[in-house]
N, CA and C of each residue as an Amber inpcrd file, in Angstrom:
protein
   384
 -22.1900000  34.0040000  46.5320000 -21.5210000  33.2270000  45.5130000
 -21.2180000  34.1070000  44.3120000 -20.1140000  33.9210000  43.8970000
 -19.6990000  34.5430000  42.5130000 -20.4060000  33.6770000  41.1240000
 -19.9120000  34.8220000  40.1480000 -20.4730000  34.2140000  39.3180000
 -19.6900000  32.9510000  38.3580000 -18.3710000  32.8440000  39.0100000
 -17.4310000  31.5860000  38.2790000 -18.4440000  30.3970000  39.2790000
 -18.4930000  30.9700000  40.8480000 -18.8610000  29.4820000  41.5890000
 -20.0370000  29.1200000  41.0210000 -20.7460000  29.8130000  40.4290000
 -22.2800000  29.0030000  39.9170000 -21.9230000  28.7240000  38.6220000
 -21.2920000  28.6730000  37.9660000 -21.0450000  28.0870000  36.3820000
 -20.9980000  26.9230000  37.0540000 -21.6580000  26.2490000  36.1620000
 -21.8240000  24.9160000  36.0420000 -19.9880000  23.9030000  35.1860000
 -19.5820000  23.1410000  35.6800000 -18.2260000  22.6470000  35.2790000
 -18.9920000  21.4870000  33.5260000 -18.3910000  21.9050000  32.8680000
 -17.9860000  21.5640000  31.8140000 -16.7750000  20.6540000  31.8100000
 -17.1920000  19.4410000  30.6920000 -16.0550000  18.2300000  30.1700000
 -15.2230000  18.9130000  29.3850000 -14.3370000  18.3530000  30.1410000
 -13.1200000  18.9860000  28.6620000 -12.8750000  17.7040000  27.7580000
 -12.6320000  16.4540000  28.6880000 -12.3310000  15.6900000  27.9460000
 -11.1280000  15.6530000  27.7780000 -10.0310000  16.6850000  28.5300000
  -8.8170000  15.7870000  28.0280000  -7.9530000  16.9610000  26.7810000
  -8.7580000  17.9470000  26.3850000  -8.8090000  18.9310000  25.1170000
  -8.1750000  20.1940000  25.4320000  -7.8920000  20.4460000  26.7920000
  -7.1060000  21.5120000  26.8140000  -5.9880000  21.2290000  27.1800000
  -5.5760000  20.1050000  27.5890000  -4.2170000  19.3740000  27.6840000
  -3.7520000  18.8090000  26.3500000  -4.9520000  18.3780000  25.3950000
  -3.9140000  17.9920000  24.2020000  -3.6300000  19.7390000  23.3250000
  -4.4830000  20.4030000  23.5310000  -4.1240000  21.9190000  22.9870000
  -2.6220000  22.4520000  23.0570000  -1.8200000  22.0050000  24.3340000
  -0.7670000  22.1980000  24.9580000   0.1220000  21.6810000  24.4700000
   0.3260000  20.6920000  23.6190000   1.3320000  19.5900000  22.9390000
   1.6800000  20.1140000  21.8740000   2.7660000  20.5370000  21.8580000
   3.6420000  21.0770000  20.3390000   4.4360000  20.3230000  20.2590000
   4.3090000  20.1100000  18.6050000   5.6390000  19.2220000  17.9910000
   6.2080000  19.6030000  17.8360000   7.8140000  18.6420000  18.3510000
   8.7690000  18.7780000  18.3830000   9.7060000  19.1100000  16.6840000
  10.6360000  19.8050000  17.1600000  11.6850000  19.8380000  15.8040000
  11.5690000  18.6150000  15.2250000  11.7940000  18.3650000  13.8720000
  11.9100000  17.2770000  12.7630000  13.2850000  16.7470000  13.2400000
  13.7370000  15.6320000  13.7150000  15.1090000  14.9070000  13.7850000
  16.0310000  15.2070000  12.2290000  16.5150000  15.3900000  12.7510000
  17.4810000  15.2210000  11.0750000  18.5830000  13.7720000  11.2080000
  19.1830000  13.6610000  10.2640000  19.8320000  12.3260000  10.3320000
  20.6120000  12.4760000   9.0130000  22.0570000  12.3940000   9.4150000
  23.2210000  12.3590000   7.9270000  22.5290000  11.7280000   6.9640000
  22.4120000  12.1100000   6.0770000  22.2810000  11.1810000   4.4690000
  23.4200000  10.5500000   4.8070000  24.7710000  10.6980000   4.7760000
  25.7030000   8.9570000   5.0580000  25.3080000   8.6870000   5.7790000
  24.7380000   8.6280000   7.2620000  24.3520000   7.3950000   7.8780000
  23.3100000   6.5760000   7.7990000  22.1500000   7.3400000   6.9360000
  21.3500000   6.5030000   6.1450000  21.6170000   6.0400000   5.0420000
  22.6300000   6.3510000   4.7720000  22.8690000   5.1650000   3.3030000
  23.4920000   4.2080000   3.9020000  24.2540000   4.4160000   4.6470000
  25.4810000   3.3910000   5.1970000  24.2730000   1.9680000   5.9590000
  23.1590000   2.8460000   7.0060000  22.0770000   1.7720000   7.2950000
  21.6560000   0.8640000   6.3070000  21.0620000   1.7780000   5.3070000
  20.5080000   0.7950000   4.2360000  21.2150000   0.0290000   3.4660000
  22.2010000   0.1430000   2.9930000  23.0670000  -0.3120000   2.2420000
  23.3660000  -1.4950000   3.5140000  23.9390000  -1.7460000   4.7540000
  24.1980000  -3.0110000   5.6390000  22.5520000  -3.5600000   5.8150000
  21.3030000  -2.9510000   5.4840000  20.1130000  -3.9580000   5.4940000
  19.6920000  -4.6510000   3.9110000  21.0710000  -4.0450000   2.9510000
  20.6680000  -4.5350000   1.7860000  19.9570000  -4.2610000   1.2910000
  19.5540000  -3.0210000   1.3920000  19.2010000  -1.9480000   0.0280000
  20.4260000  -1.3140000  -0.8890000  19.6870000  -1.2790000  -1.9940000
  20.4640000  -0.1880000  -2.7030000  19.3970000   0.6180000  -3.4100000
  20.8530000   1.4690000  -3.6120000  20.2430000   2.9760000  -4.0110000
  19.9780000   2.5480000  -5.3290000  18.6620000   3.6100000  -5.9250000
  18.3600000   4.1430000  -7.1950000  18.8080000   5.3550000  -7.5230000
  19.5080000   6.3080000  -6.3410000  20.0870000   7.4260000  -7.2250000
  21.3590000   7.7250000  -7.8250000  21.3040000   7.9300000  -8.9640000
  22.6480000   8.3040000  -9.9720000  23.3140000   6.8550000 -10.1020000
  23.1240000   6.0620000  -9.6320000  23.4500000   4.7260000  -9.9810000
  22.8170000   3.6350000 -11.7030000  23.6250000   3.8280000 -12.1830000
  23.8640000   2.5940000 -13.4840000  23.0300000   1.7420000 -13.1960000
  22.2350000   0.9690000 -13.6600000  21.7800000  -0.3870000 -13.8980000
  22.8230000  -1.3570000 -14.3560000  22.9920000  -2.1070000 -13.4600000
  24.0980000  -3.5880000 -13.9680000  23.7180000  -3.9060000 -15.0800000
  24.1150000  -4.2080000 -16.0360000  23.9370000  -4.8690000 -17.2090000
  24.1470000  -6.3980000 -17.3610000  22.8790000  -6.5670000 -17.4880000
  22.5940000  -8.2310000 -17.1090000  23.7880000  -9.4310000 -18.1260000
  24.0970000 -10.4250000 -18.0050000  24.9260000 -11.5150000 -18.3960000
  24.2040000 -11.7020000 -19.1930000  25.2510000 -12.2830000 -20.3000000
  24.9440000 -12.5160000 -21.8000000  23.7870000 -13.8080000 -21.5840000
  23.1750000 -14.1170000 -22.2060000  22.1100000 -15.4050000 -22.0120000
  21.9820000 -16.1430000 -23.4060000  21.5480000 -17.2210000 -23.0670000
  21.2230000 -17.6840000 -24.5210000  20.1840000 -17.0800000 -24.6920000
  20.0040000 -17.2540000 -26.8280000  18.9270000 -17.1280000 -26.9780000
  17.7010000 -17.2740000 -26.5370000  16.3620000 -17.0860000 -25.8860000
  15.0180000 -17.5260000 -25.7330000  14.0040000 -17.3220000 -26.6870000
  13.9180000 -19.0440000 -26.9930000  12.8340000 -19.6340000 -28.0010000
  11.5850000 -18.7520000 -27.8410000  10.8320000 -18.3290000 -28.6090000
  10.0970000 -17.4430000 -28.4200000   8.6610000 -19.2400000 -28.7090000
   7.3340000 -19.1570000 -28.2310000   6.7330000 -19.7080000 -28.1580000
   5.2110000 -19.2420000 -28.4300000   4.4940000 -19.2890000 -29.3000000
   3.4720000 -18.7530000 -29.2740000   2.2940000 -19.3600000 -28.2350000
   1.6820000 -18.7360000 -27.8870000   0.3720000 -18.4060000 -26.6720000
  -0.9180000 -18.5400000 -27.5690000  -1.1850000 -20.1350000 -27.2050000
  -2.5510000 -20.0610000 -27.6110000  -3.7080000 -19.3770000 -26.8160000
  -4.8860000 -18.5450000 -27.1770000  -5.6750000 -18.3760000 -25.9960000
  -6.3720000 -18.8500000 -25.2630000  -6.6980000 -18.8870000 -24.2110000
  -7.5360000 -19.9490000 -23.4640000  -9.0150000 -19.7560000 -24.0490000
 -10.0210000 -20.6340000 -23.9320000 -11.1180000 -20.4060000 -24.5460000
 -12.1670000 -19.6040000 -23.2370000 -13.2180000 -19.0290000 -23.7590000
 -14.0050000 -18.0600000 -23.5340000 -14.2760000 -18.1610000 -22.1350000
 -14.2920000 -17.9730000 -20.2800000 -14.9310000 -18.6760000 -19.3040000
 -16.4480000 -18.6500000 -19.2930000 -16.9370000 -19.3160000 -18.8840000
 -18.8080000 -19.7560000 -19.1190000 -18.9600000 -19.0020000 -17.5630000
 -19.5870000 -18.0900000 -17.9180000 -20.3860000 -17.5090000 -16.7170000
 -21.1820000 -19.0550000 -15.9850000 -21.2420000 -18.4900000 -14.1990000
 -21.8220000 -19.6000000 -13.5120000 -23.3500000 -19.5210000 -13.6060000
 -23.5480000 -18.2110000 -13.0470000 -24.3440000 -17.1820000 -13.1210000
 -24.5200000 -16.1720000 -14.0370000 -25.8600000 -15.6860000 -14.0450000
 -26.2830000 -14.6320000 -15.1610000 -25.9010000 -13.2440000 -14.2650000
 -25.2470000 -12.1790000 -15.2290000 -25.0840000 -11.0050000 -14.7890000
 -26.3920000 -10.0360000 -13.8570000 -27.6850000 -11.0190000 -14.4630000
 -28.7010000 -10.4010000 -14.1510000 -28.8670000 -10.5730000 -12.6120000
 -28.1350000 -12.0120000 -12.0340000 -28.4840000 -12.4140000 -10.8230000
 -28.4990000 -11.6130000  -9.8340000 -28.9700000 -11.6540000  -8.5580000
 -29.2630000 -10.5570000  -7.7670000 -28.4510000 -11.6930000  -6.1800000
 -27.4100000 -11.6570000  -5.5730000 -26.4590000 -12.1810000  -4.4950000
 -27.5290000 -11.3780000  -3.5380000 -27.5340000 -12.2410000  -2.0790000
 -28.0210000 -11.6800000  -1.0150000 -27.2020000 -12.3000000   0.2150000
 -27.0020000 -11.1650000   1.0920000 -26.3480000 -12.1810000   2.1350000
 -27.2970000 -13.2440000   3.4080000 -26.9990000 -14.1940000   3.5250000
 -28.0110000 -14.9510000   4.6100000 -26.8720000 -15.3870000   5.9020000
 -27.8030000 -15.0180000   6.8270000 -26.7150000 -15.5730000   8.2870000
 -27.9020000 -16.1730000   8.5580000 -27.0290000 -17.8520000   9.3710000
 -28.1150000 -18.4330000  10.0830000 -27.1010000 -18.6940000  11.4560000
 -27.9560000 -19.6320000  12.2260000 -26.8270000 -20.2480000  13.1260000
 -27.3360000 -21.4010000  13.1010000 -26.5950000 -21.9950000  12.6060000
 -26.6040000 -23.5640000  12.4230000 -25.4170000 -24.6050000  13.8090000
 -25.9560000 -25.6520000  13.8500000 -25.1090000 -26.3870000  14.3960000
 -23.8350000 -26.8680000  13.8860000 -23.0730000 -27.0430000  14.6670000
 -21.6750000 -26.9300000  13.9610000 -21.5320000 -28.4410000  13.0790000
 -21.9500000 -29.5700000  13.4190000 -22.3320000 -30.8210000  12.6880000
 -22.7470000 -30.5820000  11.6950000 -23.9240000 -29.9440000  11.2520000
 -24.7590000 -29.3280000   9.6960000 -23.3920000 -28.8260000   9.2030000
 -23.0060000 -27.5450000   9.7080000 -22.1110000 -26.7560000   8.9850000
 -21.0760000 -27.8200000   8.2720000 -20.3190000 -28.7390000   8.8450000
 -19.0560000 -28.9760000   9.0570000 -19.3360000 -30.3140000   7.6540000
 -20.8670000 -30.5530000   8.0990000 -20.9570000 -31.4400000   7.0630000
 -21.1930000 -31.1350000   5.5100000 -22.1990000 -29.5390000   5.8030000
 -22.4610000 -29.1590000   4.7960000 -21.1640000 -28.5830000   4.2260000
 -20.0300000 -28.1240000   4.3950000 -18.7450000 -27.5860000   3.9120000
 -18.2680000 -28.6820000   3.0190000 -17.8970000 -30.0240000   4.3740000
 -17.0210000 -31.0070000   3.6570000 -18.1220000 -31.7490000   2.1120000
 -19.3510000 -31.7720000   2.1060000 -20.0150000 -32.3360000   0.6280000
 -19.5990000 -30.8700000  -0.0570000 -19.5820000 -29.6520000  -0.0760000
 -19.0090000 -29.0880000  -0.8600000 -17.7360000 -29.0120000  -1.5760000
 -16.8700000 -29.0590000  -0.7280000 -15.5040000 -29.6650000  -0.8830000
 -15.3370000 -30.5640000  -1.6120000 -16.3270000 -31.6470000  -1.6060000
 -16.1280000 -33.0860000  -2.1170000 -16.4450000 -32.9020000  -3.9190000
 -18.1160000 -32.0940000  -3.4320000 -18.5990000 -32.1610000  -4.9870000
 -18.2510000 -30.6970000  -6.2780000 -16.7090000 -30.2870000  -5.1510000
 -16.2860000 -28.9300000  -6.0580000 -17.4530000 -27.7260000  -6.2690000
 -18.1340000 -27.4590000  -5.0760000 -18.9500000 -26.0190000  -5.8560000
 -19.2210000 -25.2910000  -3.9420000 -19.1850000 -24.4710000  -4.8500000
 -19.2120000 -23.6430000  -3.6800000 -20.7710000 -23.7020000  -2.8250000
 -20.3770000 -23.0230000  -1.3710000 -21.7940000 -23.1030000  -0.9120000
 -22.9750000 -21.9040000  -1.2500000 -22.7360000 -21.5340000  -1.8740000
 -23.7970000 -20.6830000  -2.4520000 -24.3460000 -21.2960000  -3.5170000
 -23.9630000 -22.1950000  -4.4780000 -24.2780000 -23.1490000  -5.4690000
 -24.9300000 -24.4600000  -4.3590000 -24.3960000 -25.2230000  -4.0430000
 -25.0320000 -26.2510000  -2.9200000 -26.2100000 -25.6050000  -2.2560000
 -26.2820000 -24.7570000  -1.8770000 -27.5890000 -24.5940000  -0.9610000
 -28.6380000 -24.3940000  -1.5700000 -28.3670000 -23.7670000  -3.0960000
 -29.1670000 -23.8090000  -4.4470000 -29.6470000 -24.9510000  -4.8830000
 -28.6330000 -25.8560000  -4.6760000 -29.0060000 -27.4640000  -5.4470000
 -29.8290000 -28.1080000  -4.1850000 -29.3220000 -27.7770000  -3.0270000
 -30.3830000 -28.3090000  -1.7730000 -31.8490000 -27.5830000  -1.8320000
 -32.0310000 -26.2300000  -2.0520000 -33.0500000 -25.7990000  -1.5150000
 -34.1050000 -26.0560000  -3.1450000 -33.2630000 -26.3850000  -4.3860000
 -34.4330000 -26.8680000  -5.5370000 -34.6290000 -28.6270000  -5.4080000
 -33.6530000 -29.2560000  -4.6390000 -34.2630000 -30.5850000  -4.2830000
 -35.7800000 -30.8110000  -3.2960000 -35.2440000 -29.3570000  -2.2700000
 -36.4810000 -29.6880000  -1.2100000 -37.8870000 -29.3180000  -2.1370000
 -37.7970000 -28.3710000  -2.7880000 -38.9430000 -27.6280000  -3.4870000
 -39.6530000 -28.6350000  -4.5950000 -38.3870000 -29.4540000  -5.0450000
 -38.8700000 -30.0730000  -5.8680000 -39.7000000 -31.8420000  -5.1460000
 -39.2310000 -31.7100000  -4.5640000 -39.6320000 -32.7630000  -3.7430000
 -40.6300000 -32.6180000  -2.1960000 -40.3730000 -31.3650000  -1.9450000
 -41.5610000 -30.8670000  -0.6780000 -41.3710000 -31.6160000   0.5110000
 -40.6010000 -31.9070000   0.7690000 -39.8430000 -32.6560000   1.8860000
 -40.3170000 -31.5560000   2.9880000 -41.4870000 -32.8110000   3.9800000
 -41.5420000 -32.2390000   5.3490000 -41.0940000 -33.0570000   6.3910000
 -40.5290000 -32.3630000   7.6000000 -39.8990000 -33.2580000   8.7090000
 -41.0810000 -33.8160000   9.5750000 -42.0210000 -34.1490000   9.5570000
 -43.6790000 -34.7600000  10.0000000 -43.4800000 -35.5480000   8.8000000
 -42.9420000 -35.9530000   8.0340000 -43.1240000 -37.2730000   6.7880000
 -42.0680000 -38.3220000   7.4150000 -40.8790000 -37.5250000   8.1560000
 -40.0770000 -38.7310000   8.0260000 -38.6380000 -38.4410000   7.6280000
């Protein structure tokens, strides 16, 4: 046996065939026939071209802008977000969404107001 037949075969993977692939010349393409394209898809050009000068208008009442007042944080900057996955039944979910929906707050707020009702109340499922 030679010494190529005992080398052991190596993956190429595919890597000396993409080695082989040279790109092709850059296409070129008339500047008129790309304007002429764009211009029938309804572009226009920005070069060396004027800005239309817009139609006379009436005056516009100028209106002063009161500011809106301050937004009230929901949460304290200090708060610390965590993500929770459960798998819930799709009934819980569907119900727990639509009382959110209903009572405007999101479910990260609701599960807050649920989980200080249970705490506050100690609700076990052996009570009932």
């Amino acid at each position: 046996m030679t010494a190529e037949q005992t080398k052991k075969p190596q993956a190429s993977f595919g890597l000396d065939r993409v080695a082989q692939i040279k790109p092709s010349a850059p296409r070129s393409v008339p500047a008129e026939l790309a304007d002429r394209v764009g211009r029938e898809m309804g572009f226009v050009s920005r070069e060396g071209a004027e800005a239309p000068e817009a139609p006379a208008a009436a005056p516009v009442e100028v209106v002063p802008v009161t500011r809106a007042t301050k937004k009230v944080a929901l949460r304290q900057p200090t708060d610390i977000v965590e993500q929770l996955n459960m798998r819930l039944y799709l009934k819980d979910i569907n119900s727990f969404i639509e009382h959110a929906r209903e009572m405007r707050l999101s479910y990260k707020d609701l599960f807050g107001d649920v989980w200080r009702y249970y705490q506050q109340n100690k609700l076990d499922k052996a009570e009932g």
